[in-house]
N, CA, C and O atoms as a Tripos MOL2 file, in Angstrom:
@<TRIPOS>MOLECULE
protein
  232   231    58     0     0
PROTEIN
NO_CHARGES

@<TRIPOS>ATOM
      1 N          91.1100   94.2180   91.3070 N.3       1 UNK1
      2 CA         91.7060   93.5610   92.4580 C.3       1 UNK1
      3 C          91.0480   92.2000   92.6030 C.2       1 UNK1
      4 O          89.8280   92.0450   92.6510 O.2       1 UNK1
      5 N          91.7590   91.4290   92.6540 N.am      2 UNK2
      6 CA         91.2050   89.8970   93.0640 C.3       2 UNK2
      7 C          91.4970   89.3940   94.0200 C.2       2 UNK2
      8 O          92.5770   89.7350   94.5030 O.2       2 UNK2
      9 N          90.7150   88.4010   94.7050 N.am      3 UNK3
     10 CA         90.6410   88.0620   95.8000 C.3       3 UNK3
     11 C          91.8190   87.1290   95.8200 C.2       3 UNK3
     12 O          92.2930   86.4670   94.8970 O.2       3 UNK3
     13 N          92.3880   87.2770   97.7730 N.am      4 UNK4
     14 CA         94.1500   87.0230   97.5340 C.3       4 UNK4
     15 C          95.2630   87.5160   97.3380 C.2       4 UNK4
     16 O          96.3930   87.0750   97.5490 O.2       4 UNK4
     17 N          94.8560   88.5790   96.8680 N.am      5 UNK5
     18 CA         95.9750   89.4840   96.4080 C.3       5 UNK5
     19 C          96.7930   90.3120   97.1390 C.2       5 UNK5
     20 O          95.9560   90.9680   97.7590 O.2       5 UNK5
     21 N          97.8180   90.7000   97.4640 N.am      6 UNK6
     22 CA         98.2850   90.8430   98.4970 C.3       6 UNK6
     23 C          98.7280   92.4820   98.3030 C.2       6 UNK6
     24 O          99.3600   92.9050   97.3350 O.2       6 UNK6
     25 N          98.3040   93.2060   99.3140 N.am      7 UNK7
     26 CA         98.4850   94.7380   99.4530 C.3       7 UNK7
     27 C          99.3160   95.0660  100.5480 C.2       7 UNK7
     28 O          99.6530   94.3950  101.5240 O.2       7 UNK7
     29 N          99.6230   96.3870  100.1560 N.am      8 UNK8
     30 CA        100.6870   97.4520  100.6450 C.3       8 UNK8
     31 C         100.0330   98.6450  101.2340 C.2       8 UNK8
     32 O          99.3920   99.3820  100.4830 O.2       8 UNK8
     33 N         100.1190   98.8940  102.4040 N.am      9 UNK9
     34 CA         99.3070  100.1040  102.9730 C.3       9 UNK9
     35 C         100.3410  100.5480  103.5690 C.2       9 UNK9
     36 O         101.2700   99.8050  103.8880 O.2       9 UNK9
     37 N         100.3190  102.2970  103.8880 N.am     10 UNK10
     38 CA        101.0250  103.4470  104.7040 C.3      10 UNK10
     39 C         102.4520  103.5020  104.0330 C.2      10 UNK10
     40 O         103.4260  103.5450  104.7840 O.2      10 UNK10
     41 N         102.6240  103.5030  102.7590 N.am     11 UNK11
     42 CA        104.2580  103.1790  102.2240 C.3      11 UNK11
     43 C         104.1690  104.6120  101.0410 C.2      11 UNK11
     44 O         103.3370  105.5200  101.0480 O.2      11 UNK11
     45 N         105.1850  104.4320  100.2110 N.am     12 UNK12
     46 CA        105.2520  105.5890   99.3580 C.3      12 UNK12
     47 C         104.7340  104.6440   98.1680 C.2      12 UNK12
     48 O         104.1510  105.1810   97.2260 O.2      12 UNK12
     49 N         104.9280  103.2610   98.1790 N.am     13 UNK13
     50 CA        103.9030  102.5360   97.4750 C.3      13 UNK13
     51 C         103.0390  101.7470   97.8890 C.2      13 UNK13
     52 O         103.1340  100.5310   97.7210 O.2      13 UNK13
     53 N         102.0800  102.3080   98.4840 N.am     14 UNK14
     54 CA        100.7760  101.4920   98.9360 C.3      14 UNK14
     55 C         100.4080  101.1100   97.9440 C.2      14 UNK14
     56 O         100.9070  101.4200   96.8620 O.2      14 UNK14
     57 N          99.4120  100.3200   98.1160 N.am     15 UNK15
     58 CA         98.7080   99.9610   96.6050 C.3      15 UNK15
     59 C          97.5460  100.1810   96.6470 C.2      15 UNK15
     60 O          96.8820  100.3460   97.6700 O.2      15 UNK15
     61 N          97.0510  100.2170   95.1780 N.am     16 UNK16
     62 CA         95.9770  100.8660   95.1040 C.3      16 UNK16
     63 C          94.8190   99.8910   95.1030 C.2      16 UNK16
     64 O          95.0150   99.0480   94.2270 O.2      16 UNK16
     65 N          93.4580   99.6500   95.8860 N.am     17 UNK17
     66 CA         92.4750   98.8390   96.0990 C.3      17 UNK17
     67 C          92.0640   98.8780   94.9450 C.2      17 UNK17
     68 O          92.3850   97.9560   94.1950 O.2      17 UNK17
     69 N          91.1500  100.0580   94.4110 N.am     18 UNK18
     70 CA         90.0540  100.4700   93.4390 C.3      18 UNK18
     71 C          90.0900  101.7500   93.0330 C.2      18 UNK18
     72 O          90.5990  102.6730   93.6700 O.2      18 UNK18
     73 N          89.4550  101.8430   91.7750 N.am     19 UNK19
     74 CA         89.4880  103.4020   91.5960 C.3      19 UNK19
     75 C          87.8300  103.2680   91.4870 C.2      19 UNK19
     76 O          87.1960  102.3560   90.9550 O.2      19 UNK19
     77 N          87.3370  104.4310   92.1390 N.am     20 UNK20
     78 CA         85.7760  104.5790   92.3030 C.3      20 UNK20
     79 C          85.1020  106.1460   91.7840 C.2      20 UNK20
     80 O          85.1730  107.2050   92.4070 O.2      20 UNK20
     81 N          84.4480  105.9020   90.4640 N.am     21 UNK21
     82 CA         84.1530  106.9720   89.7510 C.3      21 UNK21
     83 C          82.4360  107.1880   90.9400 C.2      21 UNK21
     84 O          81.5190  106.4130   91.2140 O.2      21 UNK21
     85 N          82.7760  108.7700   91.3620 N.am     22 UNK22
     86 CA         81.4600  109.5700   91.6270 C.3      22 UNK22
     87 C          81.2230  110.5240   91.0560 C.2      22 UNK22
     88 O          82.2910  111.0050   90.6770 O.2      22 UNK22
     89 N          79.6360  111.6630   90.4730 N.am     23 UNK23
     90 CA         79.8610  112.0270   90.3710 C.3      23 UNK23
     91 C          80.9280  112.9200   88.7750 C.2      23 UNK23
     92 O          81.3030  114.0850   88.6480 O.2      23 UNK23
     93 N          81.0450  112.0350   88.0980 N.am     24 UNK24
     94 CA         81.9190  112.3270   86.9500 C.3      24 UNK24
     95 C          83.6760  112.4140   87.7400 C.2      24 UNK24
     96 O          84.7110  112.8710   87.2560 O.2      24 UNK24
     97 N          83.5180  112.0100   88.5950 N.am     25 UNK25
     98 CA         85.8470  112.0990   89.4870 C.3      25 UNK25
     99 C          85.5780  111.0340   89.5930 C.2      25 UNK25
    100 O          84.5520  110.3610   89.6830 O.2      25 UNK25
    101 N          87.3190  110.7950   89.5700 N.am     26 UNK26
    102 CA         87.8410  109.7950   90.1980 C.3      26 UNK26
    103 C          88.1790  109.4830   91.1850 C.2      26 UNK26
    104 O          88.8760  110.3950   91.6270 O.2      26 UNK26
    105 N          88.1000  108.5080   92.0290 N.am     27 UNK27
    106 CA         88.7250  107.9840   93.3930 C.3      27 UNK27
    107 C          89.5010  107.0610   93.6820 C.2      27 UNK27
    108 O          88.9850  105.9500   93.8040 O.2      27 UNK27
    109 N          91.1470  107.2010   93.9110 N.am     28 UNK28
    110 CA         91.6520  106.3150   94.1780 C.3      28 UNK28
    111 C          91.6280  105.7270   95.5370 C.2      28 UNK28
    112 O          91.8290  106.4650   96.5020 O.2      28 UNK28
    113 N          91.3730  104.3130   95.7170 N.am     29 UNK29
    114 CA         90.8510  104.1980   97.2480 C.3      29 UNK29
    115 C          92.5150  103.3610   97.4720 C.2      29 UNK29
    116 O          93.0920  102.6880   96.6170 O.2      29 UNK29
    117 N          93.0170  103.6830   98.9300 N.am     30 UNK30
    118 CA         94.5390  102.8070   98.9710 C.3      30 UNK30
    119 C          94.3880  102.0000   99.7740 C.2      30 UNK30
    120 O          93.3120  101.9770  100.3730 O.2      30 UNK30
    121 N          95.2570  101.1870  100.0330 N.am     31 UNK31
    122 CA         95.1010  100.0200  101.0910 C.3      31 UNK31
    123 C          95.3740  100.7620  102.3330 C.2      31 UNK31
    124 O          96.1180  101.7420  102.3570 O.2      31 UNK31
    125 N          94.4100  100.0110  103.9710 N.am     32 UNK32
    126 CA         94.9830  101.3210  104.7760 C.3      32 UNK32
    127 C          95.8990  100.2740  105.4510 C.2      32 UNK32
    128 O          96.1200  100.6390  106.6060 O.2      32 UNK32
    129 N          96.5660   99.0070  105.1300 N.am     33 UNK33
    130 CA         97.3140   98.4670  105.9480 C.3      33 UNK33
    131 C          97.9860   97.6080  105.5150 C.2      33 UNK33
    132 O          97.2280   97.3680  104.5750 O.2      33 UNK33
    133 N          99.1040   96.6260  105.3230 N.am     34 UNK34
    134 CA         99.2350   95.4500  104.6950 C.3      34 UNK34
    135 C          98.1840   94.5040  105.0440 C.2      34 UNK34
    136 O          97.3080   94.5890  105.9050 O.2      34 UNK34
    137 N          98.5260   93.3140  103.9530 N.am     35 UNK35
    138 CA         97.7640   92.6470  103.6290 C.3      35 UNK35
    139 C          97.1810   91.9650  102.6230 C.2      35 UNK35
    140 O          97.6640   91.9940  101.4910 O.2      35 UNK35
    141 N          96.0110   91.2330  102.9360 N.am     36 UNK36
    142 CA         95.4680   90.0030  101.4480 C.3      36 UNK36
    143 C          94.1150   90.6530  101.3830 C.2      36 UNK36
    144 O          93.4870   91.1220  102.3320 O.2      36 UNK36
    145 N          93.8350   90.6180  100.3800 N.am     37 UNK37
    146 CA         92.1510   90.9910   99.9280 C.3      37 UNK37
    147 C          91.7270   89.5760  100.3810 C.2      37 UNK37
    148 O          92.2050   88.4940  100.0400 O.2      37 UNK37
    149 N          90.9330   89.7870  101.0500 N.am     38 UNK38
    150 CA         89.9990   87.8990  101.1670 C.3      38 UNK38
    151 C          88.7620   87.9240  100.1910 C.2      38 UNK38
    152 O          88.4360   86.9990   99.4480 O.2      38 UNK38
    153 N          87.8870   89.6050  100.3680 N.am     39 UNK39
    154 CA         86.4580   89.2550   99.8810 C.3      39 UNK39
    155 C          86.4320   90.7420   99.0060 C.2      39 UNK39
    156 O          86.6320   91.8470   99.5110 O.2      39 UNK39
    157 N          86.1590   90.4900   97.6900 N.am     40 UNK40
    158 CA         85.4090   91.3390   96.8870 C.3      40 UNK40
    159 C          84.3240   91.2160   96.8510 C.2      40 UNK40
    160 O          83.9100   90.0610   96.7570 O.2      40 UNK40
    161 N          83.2770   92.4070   96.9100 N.am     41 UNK41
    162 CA         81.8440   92.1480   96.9640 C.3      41 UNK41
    163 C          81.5010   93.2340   95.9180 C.2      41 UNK41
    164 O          80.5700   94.0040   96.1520 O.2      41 UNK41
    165 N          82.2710   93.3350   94.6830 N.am     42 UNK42
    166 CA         81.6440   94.2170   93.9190 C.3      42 UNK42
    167 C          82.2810   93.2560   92.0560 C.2      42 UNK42
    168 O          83.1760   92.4310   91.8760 O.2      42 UNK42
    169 N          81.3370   93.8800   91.1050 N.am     43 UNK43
    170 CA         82.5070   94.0340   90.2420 C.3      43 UNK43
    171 C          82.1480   95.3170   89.3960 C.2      43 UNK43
    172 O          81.3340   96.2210   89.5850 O.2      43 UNK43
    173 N          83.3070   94.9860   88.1210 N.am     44 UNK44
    174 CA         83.5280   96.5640   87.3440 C.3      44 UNK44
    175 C          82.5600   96.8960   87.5730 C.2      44 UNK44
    176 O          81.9650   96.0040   88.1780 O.2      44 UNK44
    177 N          81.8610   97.9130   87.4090 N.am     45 UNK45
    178 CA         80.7090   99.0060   86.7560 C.3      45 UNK45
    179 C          79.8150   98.7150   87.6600 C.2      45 UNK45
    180 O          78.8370   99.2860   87.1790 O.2      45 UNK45
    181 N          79.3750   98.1260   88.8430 N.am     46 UNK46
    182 CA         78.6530   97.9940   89.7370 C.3      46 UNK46
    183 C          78.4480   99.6860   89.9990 C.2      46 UNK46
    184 O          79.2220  100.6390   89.9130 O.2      46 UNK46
    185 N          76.7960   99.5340   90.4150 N.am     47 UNK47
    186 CA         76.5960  100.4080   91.0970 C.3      47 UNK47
    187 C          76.6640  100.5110   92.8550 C.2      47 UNK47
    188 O          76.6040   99.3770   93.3300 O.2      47 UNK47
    189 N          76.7430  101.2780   93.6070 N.am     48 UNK48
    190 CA         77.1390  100.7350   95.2630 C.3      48 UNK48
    191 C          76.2100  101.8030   95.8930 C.2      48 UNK48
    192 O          75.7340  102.7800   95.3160 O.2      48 UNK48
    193 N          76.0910  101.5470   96.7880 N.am     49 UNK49
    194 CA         75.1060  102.3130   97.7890 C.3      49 UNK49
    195 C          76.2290  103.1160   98.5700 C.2      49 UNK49
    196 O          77.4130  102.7880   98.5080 O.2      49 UNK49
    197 N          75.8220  104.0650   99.2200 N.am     50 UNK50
    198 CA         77.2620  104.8400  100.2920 C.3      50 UNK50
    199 C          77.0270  103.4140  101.5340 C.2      50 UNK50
    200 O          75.9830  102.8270  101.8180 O.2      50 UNK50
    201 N          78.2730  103.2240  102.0050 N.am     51 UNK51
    202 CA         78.3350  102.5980  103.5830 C.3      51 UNK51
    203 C          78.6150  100.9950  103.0360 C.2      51 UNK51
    204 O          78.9030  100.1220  103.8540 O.2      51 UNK51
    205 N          78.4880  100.6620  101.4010 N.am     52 UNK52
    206 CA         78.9790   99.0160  101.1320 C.3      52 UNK52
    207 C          80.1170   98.4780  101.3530 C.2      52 UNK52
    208 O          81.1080   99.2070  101.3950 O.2      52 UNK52
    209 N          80.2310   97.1500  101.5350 N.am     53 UNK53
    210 CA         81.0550   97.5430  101.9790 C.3      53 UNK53
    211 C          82.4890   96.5360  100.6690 C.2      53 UNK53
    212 O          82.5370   95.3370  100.3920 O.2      53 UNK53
    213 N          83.2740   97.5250  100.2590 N.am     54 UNK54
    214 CA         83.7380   97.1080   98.7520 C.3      54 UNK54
    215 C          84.2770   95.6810   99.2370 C.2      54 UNK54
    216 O          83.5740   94.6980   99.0010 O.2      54 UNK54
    217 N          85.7340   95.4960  100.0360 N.am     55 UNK55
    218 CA         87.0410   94.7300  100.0670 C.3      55 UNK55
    219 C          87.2090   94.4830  101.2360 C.2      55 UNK55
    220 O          87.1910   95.4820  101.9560 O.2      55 UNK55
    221 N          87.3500   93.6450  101.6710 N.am     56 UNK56
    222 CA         88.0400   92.9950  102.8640 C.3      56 UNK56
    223 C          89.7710   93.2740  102.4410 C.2      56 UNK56
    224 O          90.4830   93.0100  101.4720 O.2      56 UNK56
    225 N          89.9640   94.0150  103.8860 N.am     57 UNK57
    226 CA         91.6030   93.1520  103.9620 C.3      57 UNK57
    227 C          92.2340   92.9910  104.8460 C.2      57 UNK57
    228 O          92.7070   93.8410  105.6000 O.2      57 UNK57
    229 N          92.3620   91.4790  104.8890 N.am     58 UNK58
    230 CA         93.1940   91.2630  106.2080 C.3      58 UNK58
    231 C          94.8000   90.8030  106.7750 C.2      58 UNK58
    232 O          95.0390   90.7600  107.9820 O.2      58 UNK58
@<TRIPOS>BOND
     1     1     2 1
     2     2     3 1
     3     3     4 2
     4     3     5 am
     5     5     6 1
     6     6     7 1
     7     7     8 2
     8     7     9 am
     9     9    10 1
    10    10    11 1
    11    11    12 2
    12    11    13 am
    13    13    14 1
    14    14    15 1
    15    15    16 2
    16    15    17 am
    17    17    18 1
    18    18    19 1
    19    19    20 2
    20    19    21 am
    21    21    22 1
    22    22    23 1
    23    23    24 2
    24    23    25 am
    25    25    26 1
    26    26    27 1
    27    27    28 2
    28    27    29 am
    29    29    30 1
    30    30    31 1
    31    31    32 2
    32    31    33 am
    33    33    34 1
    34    34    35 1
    35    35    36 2
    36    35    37 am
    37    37    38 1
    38    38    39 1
    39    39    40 2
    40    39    41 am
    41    41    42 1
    42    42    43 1
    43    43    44 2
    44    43    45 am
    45    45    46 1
    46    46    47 1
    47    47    48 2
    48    47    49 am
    49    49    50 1
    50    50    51 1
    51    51    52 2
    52    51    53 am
    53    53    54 1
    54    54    55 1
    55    55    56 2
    56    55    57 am
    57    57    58 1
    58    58    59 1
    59    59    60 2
    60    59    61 am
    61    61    62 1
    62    62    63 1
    63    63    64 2
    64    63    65 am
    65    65    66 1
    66    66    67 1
    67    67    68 2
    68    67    69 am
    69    69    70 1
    70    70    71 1
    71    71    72 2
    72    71    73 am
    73    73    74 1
    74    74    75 1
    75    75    76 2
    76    75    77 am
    77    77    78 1
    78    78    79 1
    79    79    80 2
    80    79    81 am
    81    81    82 1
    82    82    83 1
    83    83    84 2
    84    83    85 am
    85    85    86 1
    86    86    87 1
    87    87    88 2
    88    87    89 am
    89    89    90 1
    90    90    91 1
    91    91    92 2
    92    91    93 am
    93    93    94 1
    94    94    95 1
    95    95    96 2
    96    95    97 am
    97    97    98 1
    98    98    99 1
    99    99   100 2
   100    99   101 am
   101   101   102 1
   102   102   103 1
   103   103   104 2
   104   103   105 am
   105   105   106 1
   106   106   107 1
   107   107   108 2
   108   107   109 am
   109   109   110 1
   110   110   111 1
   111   111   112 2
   112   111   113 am
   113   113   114 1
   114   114   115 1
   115   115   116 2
   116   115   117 am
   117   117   118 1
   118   118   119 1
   119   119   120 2
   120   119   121 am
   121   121   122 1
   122   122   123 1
   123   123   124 2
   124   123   125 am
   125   125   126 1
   126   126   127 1
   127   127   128 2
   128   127   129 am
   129   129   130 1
   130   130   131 1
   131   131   132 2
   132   131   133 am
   133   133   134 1
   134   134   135 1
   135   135   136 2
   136   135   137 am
   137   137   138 1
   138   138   139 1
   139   139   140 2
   140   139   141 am
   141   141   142 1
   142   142   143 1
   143   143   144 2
   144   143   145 am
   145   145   146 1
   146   146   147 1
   147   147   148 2
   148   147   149 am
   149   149   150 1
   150   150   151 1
   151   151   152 2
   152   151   153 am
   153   153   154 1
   154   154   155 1
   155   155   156 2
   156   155   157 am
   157   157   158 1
   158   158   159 1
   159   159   160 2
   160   159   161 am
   161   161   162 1
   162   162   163 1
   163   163   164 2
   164   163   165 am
   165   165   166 1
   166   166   167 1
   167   167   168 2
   168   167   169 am
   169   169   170 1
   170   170   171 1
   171   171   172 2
   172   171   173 am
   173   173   174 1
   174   174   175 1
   175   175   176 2
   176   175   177 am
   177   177   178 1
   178   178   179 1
   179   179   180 2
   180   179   181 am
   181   181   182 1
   182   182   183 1
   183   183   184 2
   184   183   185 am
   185   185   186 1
   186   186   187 1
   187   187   188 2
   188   187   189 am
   189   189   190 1
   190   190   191 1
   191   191   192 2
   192   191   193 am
   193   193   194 1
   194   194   195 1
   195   195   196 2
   196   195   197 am
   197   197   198 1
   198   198   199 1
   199   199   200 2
   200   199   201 am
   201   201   202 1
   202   202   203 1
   203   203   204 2
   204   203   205 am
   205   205   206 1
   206   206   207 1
   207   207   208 2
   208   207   209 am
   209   209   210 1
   210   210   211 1
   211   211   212 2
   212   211   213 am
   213   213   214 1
   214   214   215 1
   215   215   216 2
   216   215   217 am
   217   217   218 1
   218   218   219 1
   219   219   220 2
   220   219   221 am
   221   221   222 1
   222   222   223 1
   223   223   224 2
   224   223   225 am
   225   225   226 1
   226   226   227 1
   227   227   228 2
   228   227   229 am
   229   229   230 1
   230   230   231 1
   231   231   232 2
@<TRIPOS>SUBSTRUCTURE
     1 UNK1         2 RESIDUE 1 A UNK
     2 UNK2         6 RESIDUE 1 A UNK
     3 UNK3        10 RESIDUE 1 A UNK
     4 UNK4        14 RESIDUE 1 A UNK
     5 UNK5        18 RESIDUE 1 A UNK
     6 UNK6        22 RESIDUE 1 A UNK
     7 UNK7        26 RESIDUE 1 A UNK
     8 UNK8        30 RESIDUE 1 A UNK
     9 UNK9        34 RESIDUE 1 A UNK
    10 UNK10       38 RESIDUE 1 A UNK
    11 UNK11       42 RESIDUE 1 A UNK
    12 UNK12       46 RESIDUE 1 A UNK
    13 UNK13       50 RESIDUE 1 A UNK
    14 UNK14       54 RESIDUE 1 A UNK
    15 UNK15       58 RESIDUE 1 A UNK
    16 UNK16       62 RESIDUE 1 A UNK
    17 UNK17       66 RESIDUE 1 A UNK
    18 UNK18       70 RESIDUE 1 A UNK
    19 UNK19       74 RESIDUE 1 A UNK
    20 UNK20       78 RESIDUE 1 A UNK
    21 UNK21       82 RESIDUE 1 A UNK
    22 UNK22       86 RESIDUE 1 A UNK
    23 UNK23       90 RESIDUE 1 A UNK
    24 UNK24       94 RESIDUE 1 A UNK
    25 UNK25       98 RESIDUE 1 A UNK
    26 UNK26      102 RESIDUE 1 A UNK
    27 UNK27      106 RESIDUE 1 A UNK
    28 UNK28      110 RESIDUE 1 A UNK
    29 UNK29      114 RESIDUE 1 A UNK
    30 UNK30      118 RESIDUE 1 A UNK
    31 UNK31      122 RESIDUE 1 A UNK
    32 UNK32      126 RESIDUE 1 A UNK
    33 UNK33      130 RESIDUE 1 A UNK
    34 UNK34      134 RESIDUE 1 A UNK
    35 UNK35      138 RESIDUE 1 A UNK
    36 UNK36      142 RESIDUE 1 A UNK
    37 UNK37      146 RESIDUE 1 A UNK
    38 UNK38      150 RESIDUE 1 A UNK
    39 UNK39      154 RESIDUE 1 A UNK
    40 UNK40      158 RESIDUE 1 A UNK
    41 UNK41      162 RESIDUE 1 A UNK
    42 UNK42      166 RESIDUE 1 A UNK
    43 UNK43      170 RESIDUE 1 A UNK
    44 UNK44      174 RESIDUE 1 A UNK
    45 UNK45      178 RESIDUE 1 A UNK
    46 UNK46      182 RESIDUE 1 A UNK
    47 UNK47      186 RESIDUE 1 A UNK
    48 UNK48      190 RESIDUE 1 A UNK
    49 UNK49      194 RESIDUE 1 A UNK
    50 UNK50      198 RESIDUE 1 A UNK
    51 UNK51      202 RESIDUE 1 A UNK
    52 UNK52      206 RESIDUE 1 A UNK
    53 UNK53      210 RESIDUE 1 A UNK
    54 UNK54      214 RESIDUE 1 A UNK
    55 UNK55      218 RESIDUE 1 A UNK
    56 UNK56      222 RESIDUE 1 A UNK
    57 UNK57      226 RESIDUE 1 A UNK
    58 UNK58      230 RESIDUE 1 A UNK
């Protein structure tokens, strides 16, 4: 996801933010609203602490 990008939340196609491996699973995280990504604060393969905070979207 890059910053700008414009998302779809609460639809039968929301879109998808990130997928976030824990654990050995997968996590698809969705947008919870329309909208633009403004701020990524991660990239690929980052490791994250619980409570970071991934994506802005506003």
């Amino acid at each position: 996801m890059k910053s700008s990008s414009r998302v779809r939340g609460h639809s039968p196609v929301s879109s998808k933010l990130l997928i976030m491996e824990a654990m050995k699973m997968e996590h698809t995280i969705m947008a919870p609203n329309d909208g633009k990504v403004t701020t990524v604060n991660f990239q690929v393969g980052d490791m994250v602490e619980e409570g970071t905070e991934l994506l802005v979207v506003a």
